[in-house]
ZALUM-926365 format. One line per field, with one value per residue (C-alpha): residue in three letters; z negated, x negated, y negated. Coordinates in steps of 0.2 Angstrom, whole numbers, plus 2048, in hexadecimal, padded with zeros to 3 digits. Last residue first. Layout:
<sites>
residu [ALA|...]
Z [Z|...]
X [X|...]
Y [Y|...]
</sites>
This chain:
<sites>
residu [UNK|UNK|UNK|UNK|UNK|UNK|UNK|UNK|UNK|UNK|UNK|UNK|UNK|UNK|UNK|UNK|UNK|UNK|UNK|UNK|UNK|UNK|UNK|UNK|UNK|UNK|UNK|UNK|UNK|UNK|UNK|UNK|UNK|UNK|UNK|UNK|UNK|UNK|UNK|UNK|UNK|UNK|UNK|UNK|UNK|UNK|UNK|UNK|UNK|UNK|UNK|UNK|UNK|UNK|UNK|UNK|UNK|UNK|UNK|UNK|UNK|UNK|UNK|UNK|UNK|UNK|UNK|UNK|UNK|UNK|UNK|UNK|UNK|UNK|UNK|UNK|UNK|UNK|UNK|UNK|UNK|UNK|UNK|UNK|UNK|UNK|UNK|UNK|UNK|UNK|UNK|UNK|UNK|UNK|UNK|UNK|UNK|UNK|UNK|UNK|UNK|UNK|UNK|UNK|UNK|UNK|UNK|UNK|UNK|UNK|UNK|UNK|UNK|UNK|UNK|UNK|UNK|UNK|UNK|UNK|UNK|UNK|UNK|UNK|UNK|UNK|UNK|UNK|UNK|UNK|UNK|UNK|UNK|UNK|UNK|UNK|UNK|UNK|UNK|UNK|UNK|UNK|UNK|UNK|UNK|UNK|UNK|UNK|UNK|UNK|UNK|UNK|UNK|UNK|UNK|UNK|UNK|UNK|UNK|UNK|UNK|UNK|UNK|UNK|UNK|UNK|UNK|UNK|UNK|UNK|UNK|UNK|UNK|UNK|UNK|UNK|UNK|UNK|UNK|UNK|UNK|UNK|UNK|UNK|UNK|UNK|UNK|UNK|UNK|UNK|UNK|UNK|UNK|UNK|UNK|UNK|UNK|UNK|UNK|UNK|UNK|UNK|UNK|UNK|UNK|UNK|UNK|UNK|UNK|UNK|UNK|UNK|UNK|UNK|UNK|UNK|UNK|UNK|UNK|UNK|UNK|UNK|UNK|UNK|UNK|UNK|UNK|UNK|UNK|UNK|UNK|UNK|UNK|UNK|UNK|UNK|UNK|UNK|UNK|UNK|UNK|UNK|UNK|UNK|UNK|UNK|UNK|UNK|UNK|UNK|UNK|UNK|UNK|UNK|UNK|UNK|UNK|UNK|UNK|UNK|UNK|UNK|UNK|UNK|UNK|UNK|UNK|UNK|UNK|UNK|UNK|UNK|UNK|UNK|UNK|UNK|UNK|UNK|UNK|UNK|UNK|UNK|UNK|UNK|UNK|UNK|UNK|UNK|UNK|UNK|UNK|UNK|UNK|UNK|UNK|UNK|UNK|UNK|UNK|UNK|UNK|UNK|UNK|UNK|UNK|UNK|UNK|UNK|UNK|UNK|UNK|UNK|UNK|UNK|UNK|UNK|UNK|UNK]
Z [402|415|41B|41F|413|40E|414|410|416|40F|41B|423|433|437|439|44B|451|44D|45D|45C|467|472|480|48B|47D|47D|48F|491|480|48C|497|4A9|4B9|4B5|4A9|4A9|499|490|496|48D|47D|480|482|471|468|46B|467|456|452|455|44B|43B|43C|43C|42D|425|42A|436|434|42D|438|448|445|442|454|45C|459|45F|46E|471|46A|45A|456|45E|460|44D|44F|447|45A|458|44B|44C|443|432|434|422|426|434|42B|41E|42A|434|43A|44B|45B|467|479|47C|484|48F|492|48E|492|4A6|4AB|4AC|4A8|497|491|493|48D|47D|47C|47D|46F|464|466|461|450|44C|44B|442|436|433|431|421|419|41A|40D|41C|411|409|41B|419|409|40F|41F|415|405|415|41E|42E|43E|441|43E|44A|459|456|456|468|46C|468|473|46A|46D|460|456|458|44E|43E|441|43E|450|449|450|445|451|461|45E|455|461|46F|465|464|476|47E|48E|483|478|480|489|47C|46E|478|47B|467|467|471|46B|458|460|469|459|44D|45B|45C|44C|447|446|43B|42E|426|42A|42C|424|426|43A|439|442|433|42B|43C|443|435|428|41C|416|409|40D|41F|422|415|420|432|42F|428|436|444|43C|43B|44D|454|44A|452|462|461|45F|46D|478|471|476|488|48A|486|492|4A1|49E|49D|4AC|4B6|4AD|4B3|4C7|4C5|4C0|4CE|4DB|4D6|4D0|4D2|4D4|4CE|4D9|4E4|4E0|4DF|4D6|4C7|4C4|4CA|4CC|4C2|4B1|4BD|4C9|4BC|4C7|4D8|4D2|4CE|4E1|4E8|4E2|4D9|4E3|4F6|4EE|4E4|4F3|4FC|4EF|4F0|503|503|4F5|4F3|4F1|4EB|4E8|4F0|4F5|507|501|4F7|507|511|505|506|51A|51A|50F|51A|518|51D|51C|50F|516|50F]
X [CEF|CEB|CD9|CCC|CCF|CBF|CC1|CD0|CD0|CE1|CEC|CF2|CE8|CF0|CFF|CFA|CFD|D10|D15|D0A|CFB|CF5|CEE|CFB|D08|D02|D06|D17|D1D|D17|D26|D26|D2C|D28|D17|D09|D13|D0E|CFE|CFA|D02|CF7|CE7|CED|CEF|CE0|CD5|CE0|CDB|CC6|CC7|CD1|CC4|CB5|CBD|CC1|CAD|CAD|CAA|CBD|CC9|CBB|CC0|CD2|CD0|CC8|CD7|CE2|CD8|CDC|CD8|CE1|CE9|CFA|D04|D01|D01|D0B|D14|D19|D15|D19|D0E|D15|D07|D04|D03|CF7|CED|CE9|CE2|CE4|CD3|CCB|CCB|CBC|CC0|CC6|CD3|CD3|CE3|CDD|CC9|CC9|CB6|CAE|C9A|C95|CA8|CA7|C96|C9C|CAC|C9F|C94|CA3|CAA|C98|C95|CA7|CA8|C95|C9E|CAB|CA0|C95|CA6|CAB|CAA|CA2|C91|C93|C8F|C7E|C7C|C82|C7A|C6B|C6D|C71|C62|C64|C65|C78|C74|C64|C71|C7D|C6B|C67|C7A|C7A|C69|C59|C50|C56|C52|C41|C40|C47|C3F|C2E|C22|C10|BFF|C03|C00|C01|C0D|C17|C19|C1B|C2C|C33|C30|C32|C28|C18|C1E|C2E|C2B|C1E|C2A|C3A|C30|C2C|C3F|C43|C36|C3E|C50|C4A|C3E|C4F|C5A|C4D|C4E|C61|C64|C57|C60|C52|C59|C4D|C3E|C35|C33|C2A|C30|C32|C1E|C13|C21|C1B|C2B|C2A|C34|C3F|C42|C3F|C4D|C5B|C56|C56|C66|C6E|C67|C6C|C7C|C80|C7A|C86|C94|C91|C8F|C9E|CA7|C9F|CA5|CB8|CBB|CB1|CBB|CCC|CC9|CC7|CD2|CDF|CD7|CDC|CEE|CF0|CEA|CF9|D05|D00|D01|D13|D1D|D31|D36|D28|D1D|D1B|D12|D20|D1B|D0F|D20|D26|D14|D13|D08|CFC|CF8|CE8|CDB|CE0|CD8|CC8|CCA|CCF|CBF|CC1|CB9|CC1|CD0|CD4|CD2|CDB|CE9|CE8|CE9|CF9|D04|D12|D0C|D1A|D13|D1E|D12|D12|D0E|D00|CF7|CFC|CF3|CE3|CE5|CE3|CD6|CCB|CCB|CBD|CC3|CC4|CBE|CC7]
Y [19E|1A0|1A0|195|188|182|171|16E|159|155|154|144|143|154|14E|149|15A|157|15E|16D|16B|17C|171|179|176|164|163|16A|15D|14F|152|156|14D|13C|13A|12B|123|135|134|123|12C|139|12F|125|134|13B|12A|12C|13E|13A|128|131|141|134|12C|13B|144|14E|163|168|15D|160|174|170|167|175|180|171|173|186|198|199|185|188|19B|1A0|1B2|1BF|1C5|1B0|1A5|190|185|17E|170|174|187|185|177|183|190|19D|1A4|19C|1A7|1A9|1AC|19A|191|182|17A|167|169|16C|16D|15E|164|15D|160|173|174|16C|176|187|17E|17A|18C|195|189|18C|19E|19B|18F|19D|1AB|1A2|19D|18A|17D|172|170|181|189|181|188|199|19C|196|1A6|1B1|1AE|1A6|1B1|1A9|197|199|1A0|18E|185|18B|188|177|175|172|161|157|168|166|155|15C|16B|160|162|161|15D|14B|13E|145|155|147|13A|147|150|13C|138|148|14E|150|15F|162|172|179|176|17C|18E|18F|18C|19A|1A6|1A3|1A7|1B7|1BE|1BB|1C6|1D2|1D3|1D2|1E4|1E7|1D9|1D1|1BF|1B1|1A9|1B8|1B4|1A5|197|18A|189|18C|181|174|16E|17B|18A|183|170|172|17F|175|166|16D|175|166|15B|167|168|154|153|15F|15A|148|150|158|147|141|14E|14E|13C|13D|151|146|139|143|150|13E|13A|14B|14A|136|13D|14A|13E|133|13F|141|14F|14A|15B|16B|16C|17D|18B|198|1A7|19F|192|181|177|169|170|178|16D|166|172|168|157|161|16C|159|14F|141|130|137|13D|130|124|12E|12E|11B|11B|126|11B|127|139|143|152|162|16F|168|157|15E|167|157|14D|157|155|144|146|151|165|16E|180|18F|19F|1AE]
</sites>
């Protein structure tokens, strides 16, 4: 099915016959025009009156839906620099527990005995080591800090390669580590060796995610995090034996930012999100914020988390 040209004028019309209230018509075009409708379009969800009958709710406005859209908006800039903190702190950890026992030349680091001796992981282990080989070539005189030391050394450190390694590269060189490294850099977050990697993968994907503007707030990933601590102590609802916040959603990747952050970075990270909710909250008419924090998987006392002791370690239920 072809999907026309439509102009703004015609946008509106499209909402107004689903139901939005659009009230101020040359603001919404000038939303429209700056925004994008299909991206504006993708937050509908929340307002509309069921999956049968696609028309909004009573009382939706155009300017509810346009606070949803930059509240997304906010969110994903407040998670994305805090993921690149986490991203930073385990690049250096890996780079310095590698450098300090196998070297800190290429010819020292990417050789293939320094890694796992699980068969089923060779090919894997040979994959990962061409990868980063290919990342030295590539940025040996296009970036700054590899350049300066190819130049005046005839060496790139790991602790200078991986500024160049994406957070996914370094999430697959955590899983072909030996076990004896997994562990000691596990050991840094108190967390198992299976955990971090779990965590590794989802942070890269939510990474991506908030690189390219896609929807953050119902997002809802394939990996699942164990019960936890923070569960329990949030007294989290369970349903079919499941907790049914914190397993697959953004509050599960906030008790992954609780345990990897430091407290203080933790404290600033929890109270920018309450702040853009409360601001949401004031931006909402037709439907309560409660709707919206259970399509971010947030339990209404989400914000206790701030309090608790920081378990790091407590991947599972005591």
């Amino acid at each position: 099915m072809k999907k026309d040209f439509k102009t703004l004028d015609e946008q509106i019309e499209i909402f107004k016959s689903k139901g939005l209230i659009v009230e101020n018509t040359e603001y919404a075009k000038e939303v429209l025009f700056r925004e994008n409708y299909f991206f504006l379009n993708g937050y509908r969800h929340l307002f509309m009156r069921s999956n049968v009958d696609r028309r909004y709710i009573n009382g939706a406005t155009f300017e509810e839906l346009y606070s949803l859209f930059l509240f997304d908006r906010t969110f994903r800039n407040i998670l994305f620099k805090n993921i690149l903190i986490i991203e930073n702190n385990i690049k250096s950890i890996i780079s310095y527990q590698l450098s300090l026992k196998y070297g800190y030349r290429e010819k020292d680091y990417l050789v293939p005995r320094n890694f796992t001796a699980n068969k089923d992981k060779t090919k894997q282990v040979l994959d990962i080591l061409k990868k980063m080989k290919r990342q030295i070539n590539l940025n040996a005189t296009q970036h700054s800090a590899t350049s300066h030391y190819v130049n005046n050394y005839g060496y790139i450190p790991l602790w200078v390669l991986v500024k160049v390694l994406s957070f996914g590269i370094v999430g697959e060189l955590y899983s072909i580590l030996k076990k004896e490294d997994q562990l000691s850099i596990a050991d840094v977050y108190k967390v198992d060796i299976e955990t971090l990697s779990n965590y590794l993968t989802i942070l890269s994907n939510y990474r991506n995610l908030c690189a390219h503007e896609d929807i953050l707030f119902s997002n809802k990933t394939q990996r699942v995090i164990n019960d936890s601590k923070y569960h329990k102590m949030l007294n989290i609802p369970i349903m079919d034996d499941e907790y049914i916040y914190g397993k697959n959603d953004l509050f599960a990747l906030v008790i992954i930012l609780k345990q990897m952050l430091s407290d203080e970075e933790f404290k600033n990270f929890i109270e920018e999100v309450k702040h853009n909710i409360e601001n949401l909250e004031l931006n909402l008419h037709s439907i309560k914020i409660d709707k919206v924090l259970d399509g971010m998987g947030f339990p209404k006392n989400y914000f206790d988390i701030k309090n608790i002791e920081n378990i790091r370690g407590g991947n599972n239920e005591k």
